[in-house]
N, C-alpha and C positions, 0 to 999 in steps of 0.2 A: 597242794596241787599246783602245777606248774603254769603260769597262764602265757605261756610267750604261745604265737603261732608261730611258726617259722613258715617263709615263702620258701617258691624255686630260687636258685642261684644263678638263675641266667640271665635273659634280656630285662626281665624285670628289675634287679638290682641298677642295673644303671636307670633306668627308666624313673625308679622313685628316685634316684639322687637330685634328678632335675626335674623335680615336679617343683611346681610354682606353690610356695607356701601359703599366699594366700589364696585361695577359689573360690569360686563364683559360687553362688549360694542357689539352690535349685528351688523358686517359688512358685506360687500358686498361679496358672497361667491366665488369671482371668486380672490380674495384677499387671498393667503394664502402662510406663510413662509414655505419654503422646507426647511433644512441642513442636511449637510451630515453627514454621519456616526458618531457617538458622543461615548463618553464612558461610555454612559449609554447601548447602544448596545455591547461593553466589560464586561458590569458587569452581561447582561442578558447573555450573552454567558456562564459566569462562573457560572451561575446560573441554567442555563436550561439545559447544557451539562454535563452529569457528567457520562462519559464511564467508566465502570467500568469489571472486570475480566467475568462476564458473559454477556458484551453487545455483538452483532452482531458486524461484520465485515462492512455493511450499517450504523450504527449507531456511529460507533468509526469513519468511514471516515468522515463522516459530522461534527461530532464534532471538530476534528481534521484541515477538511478544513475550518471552520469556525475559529477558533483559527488563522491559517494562516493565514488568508485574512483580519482580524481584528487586528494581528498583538501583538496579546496574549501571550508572552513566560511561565509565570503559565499556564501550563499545566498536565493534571495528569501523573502519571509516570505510564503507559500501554506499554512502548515498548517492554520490554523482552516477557509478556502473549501475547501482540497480535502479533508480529513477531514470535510464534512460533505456533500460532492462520492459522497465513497466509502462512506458510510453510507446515504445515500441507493442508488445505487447496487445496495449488497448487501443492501437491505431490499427491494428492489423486485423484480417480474421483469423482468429484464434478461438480454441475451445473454450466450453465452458468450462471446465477447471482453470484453466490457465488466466480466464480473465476474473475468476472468483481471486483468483491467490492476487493477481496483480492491482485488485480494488483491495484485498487486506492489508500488502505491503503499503498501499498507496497513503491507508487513513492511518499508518504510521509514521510514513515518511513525509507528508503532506508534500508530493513532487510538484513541480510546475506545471500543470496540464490546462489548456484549452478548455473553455467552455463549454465549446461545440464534440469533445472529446465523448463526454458523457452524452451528451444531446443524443448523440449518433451510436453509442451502445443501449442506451435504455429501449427503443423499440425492438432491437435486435433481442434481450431478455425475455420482454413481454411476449413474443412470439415464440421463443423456448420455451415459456411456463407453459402456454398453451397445447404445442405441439409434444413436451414431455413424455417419455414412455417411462420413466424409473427414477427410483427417489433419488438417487444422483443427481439426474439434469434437475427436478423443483431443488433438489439443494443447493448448486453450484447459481440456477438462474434466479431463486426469489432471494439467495443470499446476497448476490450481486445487487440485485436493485435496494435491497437494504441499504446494502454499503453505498448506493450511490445516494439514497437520500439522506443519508447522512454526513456527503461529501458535499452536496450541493442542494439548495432547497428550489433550484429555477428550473431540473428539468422531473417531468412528468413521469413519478416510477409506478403510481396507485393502479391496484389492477380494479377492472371494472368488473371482471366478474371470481370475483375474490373465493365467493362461497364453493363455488363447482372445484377451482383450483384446493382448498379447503378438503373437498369431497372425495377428490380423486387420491390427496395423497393419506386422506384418513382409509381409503380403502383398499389399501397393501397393509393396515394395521391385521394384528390375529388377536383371537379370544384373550390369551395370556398375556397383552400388553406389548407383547413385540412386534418386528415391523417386517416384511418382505422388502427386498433390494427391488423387486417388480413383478408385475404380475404371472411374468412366465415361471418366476422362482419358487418355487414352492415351501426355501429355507426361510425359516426368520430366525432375524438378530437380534441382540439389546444391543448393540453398538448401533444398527439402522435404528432405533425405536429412540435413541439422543437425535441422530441428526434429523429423523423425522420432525419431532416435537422444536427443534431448532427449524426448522421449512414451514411448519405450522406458524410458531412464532411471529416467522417473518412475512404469511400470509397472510395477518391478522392485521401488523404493524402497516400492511400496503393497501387494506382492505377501504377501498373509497368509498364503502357504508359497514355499519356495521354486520359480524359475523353472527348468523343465529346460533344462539345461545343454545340449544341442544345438541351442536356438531361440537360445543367449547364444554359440556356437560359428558358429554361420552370421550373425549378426551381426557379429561379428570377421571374417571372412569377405568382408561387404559391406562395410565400413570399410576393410579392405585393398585391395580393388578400387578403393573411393572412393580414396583415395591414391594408388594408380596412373596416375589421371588427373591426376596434377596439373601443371599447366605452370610450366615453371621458366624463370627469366631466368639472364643470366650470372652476376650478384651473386650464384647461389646464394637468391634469393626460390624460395617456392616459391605456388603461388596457383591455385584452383579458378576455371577461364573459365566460368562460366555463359552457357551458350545459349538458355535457355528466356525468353521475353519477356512479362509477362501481368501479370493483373490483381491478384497478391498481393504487390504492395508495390516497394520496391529492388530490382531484379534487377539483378546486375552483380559481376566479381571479390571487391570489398570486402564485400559484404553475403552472395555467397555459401562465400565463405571465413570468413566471420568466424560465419555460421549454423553451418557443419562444427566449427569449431574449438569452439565451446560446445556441441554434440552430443556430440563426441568426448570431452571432457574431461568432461560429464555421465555421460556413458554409464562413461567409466575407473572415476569415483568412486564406483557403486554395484553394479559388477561384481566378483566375487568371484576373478577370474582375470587375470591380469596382459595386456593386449593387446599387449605387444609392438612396439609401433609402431616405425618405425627415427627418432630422434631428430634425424639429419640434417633429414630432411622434417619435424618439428613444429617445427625451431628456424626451417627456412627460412620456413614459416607467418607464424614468430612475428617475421624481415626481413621477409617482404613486407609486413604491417599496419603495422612502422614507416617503410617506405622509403615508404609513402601520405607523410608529412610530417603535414600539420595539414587536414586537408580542409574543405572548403567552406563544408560546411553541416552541418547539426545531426545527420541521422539518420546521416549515414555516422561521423561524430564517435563515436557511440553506439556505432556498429558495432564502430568500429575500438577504441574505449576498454573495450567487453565483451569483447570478444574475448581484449585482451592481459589482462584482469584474469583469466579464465578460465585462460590460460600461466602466470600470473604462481605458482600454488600449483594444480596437478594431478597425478593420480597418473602419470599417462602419460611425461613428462619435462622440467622447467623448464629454457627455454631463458636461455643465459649472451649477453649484447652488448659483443663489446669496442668500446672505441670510443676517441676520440683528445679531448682540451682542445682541441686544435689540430691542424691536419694543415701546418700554414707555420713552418718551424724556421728562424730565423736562424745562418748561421754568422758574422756578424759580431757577433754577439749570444751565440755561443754558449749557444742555448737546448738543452737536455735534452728528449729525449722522454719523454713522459707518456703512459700509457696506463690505461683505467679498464676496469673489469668489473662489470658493474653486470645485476642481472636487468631484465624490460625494462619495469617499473615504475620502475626505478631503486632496486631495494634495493641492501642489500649483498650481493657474493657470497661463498659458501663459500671457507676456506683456498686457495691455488693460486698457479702457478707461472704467467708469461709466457714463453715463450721465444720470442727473435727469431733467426728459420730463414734467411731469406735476404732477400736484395738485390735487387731489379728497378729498371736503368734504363730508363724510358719507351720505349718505342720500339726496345729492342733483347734478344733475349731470354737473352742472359747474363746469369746473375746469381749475386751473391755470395754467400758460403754464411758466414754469420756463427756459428750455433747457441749464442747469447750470452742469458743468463736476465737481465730487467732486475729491479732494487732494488724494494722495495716501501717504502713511503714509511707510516707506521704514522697518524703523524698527522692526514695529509691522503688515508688511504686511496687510493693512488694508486700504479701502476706506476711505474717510470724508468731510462734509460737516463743515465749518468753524462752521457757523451763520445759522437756519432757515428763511427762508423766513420773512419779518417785519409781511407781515398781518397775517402770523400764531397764531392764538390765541389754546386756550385749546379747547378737539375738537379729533377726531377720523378721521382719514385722509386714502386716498388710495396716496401712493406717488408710480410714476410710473417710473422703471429705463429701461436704455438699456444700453448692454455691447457692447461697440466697441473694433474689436479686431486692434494690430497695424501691426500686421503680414498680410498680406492679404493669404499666403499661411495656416494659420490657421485657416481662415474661411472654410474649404476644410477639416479639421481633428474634429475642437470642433463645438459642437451644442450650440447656448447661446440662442434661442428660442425669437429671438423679444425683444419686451416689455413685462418687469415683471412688476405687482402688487404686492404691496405690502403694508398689513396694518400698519399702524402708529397710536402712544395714546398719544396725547399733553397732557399735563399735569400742574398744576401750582396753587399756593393759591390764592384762590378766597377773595376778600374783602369781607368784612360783615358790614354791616353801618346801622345805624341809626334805630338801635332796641328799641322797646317799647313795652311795653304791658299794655293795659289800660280796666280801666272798665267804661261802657257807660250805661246811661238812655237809656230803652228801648224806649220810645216814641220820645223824640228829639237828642238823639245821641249826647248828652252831655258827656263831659269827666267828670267822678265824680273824677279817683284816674290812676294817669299815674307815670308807673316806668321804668326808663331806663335799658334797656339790657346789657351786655356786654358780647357778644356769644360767642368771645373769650377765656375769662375767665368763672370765678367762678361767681354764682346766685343764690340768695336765698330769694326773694322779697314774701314777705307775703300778701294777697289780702283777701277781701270779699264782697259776692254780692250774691244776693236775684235772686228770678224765672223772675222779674222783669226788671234784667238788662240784659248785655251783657257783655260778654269780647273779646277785640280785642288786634291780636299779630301784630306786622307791622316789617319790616326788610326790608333789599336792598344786592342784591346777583351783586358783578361784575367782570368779567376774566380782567385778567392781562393788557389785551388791552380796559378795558373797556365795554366791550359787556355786556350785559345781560347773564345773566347761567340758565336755566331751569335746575337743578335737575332732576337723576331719582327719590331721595328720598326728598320730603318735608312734615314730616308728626307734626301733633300733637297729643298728649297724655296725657291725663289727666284719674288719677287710684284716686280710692276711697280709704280711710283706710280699705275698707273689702275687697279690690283687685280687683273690677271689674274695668274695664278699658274700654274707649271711645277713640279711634282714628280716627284724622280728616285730610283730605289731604289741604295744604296749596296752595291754589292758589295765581298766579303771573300777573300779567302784566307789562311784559318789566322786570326793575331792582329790580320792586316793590314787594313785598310779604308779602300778607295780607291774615288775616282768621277773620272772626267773626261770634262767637256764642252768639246764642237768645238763653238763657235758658228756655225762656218761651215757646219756641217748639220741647223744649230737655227736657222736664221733663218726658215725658214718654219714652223716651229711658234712661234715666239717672233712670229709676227707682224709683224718689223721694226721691230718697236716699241723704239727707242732711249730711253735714260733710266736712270734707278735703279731698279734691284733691289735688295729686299732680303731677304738670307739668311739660313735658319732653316734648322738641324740636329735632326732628332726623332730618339732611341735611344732605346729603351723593349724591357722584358719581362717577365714575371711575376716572374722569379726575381732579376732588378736592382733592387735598394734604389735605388741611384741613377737610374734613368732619369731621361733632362732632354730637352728642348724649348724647344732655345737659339740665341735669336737671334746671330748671329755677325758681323755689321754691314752691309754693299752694297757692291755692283760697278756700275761707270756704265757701260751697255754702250753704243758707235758702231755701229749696225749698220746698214748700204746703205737707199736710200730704198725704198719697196716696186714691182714691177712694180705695171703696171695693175688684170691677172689674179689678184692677191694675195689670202688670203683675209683677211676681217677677223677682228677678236677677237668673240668671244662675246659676249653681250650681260650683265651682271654683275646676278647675282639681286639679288633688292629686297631692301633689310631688313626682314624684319617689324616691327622697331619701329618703323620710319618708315610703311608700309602700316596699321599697326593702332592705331599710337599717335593722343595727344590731335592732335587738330584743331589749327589755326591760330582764334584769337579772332575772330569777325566784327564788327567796329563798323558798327552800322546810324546810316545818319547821315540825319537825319529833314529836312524843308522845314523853313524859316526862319519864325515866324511874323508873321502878314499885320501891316502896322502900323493899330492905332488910334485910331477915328476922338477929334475932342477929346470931352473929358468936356461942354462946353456942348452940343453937338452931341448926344452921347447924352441927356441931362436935356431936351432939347427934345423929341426923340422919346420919350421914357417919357410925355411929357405928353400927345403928339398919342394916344397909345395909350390913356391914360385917359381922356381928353374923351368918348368913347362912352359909358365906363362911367355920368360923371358925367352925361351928357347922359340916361343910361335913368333915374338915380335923378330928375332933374329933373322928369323926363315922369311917371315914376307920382306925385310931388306933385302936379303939376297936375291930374292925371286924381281926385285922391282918392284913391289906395287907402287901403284900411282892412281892419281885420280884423273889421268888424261883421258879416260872413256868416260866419267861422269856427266851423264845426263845434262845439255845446255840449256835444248826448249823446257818451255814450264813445265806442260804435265808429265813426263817421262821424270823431270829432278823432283817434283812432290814427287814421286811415287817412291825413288828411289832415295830421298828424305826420309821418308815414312818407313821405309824398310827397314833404314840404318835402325830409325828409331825405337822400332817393333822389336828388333833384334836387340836392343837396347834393356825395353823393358821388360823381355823372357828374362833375361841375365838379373838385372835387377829384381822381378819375382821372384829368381831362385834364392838372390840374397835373403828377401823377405821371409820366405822357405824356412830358411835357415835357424833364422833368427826368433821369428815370432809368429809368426802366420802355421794353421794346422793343413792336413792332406787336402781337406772338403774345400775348402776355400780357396787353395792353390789349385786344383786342379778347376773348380769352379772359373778361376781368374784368366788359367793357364786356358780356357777353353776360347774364353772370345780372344784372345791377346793370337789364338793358333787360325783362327778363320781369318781374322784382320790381316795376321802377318803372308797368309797364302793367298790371301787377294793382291796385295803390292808387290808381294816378293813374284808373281806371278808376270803381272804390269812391266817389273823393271828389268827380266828375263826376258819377255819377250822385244821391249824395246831394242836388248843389246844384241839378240838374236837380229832382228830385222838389220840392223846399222851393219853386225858383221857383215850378213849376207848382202849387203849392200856396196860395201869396200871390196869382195871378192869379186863380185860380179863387173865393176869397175877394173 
């Protein structure tokens, strides 16, 4: 029984020639590498940020705090323009936003500012907190006097009546933990329910007695509810959906988790009470803002790089990242697994232990129970496993670690979240044995002409066969342990000399892989198209070092001449490079020019042409001219200057004419050259007019 499949012959044919041999292995989605911070998030920093002499005071801070917290010294040189950006600013009346940004820029750039600078905005805040109608102004104003007690400890930011302030903006909170923008709004947000708890925060840090403890209990309260809502992917990410869509800025998961998560970690740091949070959920926080990768643009960059700086040192729980060098382990390489733990700035972590718990093959849910602690590497701060497991073969694996800490009081501070998943890609050369390709009597499956393969190398075996026969490929595919390899790629291809091409998928059973094609039920997909083929073997996988895409030499096929009713071959796509490429050169091939008349011939005619001329100068001898009437006083000889000369350069134009000037032009020229010439020629007419009539009347 025949096992080839044959495909269609159309776009598909070419479509598998350039499929990438090796591909991505499709795993289990609860499997996926986090790492921390990397300098590919450095390079988009310096990429996406680029504050410049007219950026905003919001847009240089975040640039600026990004650079920080990434740890960026090329930075642009903005201090003189925007320190004097920020001084201005805080000398002036200016909003509350404007002077929030210009106190963040300030405790970056430490400007030069006056004493009395801050003296003279701190009442101005305190009478904002008061008069406040919406969590904006307590954000922009109790953030401010934070920032100024942190800039200066001489002037007076503590509010004295802390608790009301406290009251008012615990009271735009909702049941679920989130927050109203103000009391006219009826929407809430998780992005308002971060910068609330960041305004709490900062009422607590200003609070000239202590805050009662029941207002700081129902806070914890609504923080826990907040958390409640939080949606979780498979990987174990954990991430706030923002629903609310408006006028204050980013809304959307990144920006409203990453709001929460600087709230939260605000609010841990000046609360006297431990909150408790479960650490599973801050570490998964602290996946989802790395599993973003590198994002787009600038403000989400900020988002996502405050956020983790926020994790990276809070009282609440610092989350641990294991992560892999590599997740593609060579067993013909025998590479060692590596494993790193690193916080998700990429610090170092605390003392601890790896332990590797078990074995997941791809796709099936047995798995091996290793419970095996890997080496710690001192030098190169690094996990490792000596040797893979023996029954490891090539294969796509979920290998599952847990981090033991050796501290017990560090269990209390870092979150390491359980058991991680993690994917793994065994890899290694696959044997190839016992290749041949034969051609077979259609009726008893006789071998007429059998030629040895060698897949390895180089092939070039020459074949032929009639509608009558058959030809059969045979191989043996085996991993490094022996096993059987199903490919994702086993295909065959055989292309005609006019280009049409026939691909066939090569079936297996076990180590075996064989294809055979009946020509004589392939002659009307084949077209009837007699001639050379020629044959290409593609084997390819992600986990085969060797994959090849190997030509193996031609078959001369005889096959019957076509009925009538036959269908034709397809009509074979254009190259683009022949469609788009250079042109063919056009030689323009011009008329032959006229032949020339003799040179006596011409010199005869220059002459007839001048006889005019000389015949005019002849006649004014005769007649007398003279220039005894020429103009003596001045303005009558300018004019009659000017005439000569007007008349001059009509003559001269038409030389131009002539020669090289077109009609638009000359006549353009010829236009002012005819009003100038009839203004003086007008002047020195009437002059000689006047003088005659003068002489007669005399």
């Amino acid at each position: 029984m025949n096992s080839q499949v044959p495909l269609p012959i159309t776009r598909m044919a070419k479509v598998l020639e350039f499929l990438v041999l090796i591909l991505s292995v499709l795993i289990c989605g609860e499997a996926v590498i986090f790492k921390p911070i990397s300098d590919s998030h450095r390079s988009a920093a310096l990429e996406l940020f680029n504050p410049t002499h007219g950026s905003s005071l919001e847009e240089t801070y975040e640039a600026l705090r990004t650079f920080e917290v990434l740890g960026i010294e090329k930075q642009p040189d903005l201090r003189a323009a925007t320190c004097a950006s920020v001084v201005d600013t805080l000398s002036s009346p200016s909003a509350l936003k404007d002077l929030f940004q210009a106190l963040r820029v300030n405790g970056l750039l430490n400007c030069e500012l006056k004493k009395k600078t801050f003296a003279g905005i701190a009442p101005r805040l305190k009478d904002a907190v008061k008069s406040a109608s919406s969590l904006l102004d307590y954000y922009y104003s109790v953030g401010s006097l934070v920032l100024i007690k942190g800039l200066s400890s001489d002037v007076d930011v503590h509010l004295e009546s802390a608790d009301s302030v406290f009251r008012a903006i615990k009271a735009l909170s909702q049941s679920d933990g989130r927050w109203r923008y103000s009391s006219n709004n009826p929407e809430s947000s998780t992005y308002a329910a971060g910068i609330a708890l960041e305004s709490l925060a900062g009422v607590i840090s200003l609070a000239s007695s202590e805050i009662d403890q029941s207002l700081i209990s129902m806070v914890k309260n609504d923080i826990s509810k907040l958390l409640d809502d939080l949606e979780k992917y498979d990987d174990g990410a954990y991430y706030f959906d923002e629903k609310l869509v408006d006028a204050h800025g980013h809304q959307g998961p990144l920006s409203a988790s990453s709001a929460v998560v600087r709230g939260i970690t605000a609010f841990a740091a000046v609360s006297a009470e431990n909150l408790n949070l479960p650490g599973e959920k801050i570490l998964g926080l602290a996946r989802f803002l790395l599993g973003v990768g590198v994002p787009g643009n600038a403000k989400d960059l900020y988002y996502q790089i405050e956020a983790l700086a926020s994790l990276e040192n809070n009282r609440v729980s610092i989350p641990l990242i294991l992560s892999l060098p590599t997740s593609v382990l060579s067993l013909t390489r025998k590479d060692q697994l590596k494993v790193n733990v690193n916080t998700i700035l990429g610090a170092a972590a605390p003392s601890l232990t790896i332990k590797l718990r078990q074995i997941f093959s791809s796709g099936s849910k047995d798995a091996s129970v290793i419970d095996q602690d890997l080496k710690f590497d001192h030098k190169n701060a690094v996990h490792y496993l000596d040797a893979l497991p023996k029954d490891i073969d090539v294969g796509s694996y979920i290998f599952t670690f847990e981090i033991v800490l050796h501290d017990s009081e560090h269990k209390m501070i870092y979150a390491t979240g359980g058991r991680t998943k993690v994917p793994i890609y065994v890899t290694g050369v696959i044997k190839v044995d016992n290749a041949e390709i034969s051609v077979l009597d259609s009726d008893l499956g006789n071998v007429e002409t059998r030629k040895k393969l060698d897949l390895a190398g180089e092939n070039s075996i020459s074949l032929s066969a009639n509608h009558l026969q058959k030809l059969r490929l045979l191989f043996q595919l085996t991993s490094p342990l022996g096993h059987a390899l199903k490919p994702h790629q086993a295909f065959l291809k055989l292309r005609h000399e006019s280009k049409v091409e026939h691909i066939f998928v090569v079936g297996n059973s076990g180590i075996q892989f064989e294809i055979i094609l009946d020509f004589l039920g392939l002659v009307e997909k084949f077209f009837y198209l007699s001639g050379r083929y020629d044959i290409q073997l593609t084997v390819g996988d992600a986990v085969m070092e060797n994959s090849f895409f190997q030509p193996l030499g031609s078959v001369e096929l005889d096959l019957p001449e076509p009925p009538e009713k036959a269908s034709r071959p397809p009509p074979q796509a254009v190259d683009p490079s022949l469609r788009f490429g250079p042109k063919a050169e056009i030689a323009h091939i011009f008329r032959a020019p006229e032949k020339k008349p003799p040179t006596n011939l011409s010199y005869a005619f220059l002459a007839l042409v001048l006889l005019p001329f000389i015949g005019f100068l002849v006649g004014l001898l005769r007649l007398g001219v003279n220039l005894k009437n020429f103009p003596t006083s001045s303005a009558p000889a300018t004019s009659a200057i000017l005439f000569h000369l007007a008349i001059a350069a009509v003559l001269s134009l038409y030389l131009l004419f002539w020669l090289k000037l077109n009609l638009f032009t000359t006549l353009k020229a010829l236009g002012f050259l005819g009003v100038f010439l009839l203004f003086v020629g007008h002047r020195t007419l009437s002059h000689l007019a006047s003088t005659s009539a003068k002489l007669k009347s005399a």
